[in-house]
N, C-alpha and C positions, 0 to 999 in steps of 0.2 A: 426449830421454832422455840422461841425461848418464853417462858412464863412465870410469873410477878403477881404476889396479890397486893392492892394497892385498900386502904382506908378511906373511905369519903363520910366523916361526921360518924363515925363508928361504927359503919357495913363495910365489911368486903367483899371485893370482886374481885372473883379473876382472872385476868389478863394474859391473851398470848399477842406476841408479837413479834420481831425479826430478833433473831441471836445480838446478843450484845448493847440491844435496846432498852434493857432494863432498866436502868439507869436514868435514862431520858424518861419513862415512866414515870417512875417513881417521881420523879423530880416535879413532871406534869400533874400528878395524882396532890402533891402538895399544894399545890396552888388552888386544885377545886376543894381540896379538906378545906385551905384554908376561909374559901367563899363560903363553905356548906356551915361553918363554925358560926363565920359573921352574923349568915341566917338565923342558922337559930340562936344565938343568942339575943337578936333582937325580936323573932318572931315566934320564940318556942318549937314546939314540937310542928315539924312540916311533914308533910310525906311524902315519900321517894319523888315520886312524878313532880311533885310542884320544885321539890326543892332542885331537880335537874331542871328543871323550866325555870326558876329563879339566878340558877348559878349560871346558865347560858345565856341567860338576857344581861347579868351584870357583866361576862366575858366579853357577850358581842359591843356592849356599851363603848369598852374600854378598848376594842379592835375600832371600833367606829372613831372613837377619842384622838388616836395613832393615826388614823388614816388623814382624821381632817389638821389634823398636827404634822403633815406630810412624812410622818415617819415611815419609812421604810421598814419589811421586816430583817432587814437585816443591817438597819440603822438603831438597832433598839436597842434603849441605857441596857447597856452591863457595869457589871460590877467591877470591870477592872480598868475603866474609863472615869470613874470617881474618884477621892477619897471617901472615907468610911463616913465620916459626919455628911456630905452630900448625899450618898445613901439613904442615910438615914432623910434627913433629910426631906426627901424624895419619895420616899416610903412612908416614913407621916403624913405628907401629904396625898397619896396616894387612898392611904386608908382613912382620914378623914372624909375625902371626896367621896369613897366608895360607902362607906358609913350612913354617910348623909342621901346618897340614892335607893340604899339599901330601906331606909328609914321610909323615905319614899313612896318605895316599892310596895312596903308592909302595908302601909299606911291605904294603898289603894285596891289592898287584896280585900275580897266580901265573902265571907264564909258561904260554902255551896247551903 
């Protein structure tokens, strides 16, 4: 069983999972650091629970997005289906979009 501590917004956790998996972790731990950053940079300090509640709602968003965009998951842009400026590209607009949900989101949270 193989095991990996991964960062989300500056906690860790750690992770076991199948030998030689690591890697695909890691790789998946980057993408919620990177949602957990988005948060709080635009929302401050959150805690644990909301900001896993926040970062799942923006993932399932963006599964929702793929699905009614017929994408398959194993239709999904990679990166060696581009060149580097479509990338990019694709990735500003990405984080625009997400930005702008993200803003949102905030916007319709009510302190307990």
């Amino acid at each position: 069983m193989g095991r990996v501590t991964i960062t989300i917004d500056k906690r860790e956790y750690a992770i076991t999972c199948d030998d030689g998996q690591e890697g695909h972790i890691i790789a998946l731990s980057r993408v919620l650091d990177e949602k957990a950053k988005l948060l709080s940079a635009n929302a401050g300090l959150i805690n644990e629970n909301m900001m896993l509640a926040m970062v799942g709602l923006l993932l399932a968003d963006e599964l929702q997005d793929l699905k009614e965009k017929g994408v398959a998951g194993t239709q999904v842009l990679s990166v060696q289906n581009f060149d580097v400026k479509e990338v990019d590209a694709l990735t500003s607009k990405k984080i625009d979009e997400q930005t702008a949900k993200i803003n949102n989101i905030i916007k319709e949270i009510k302190p307990l």
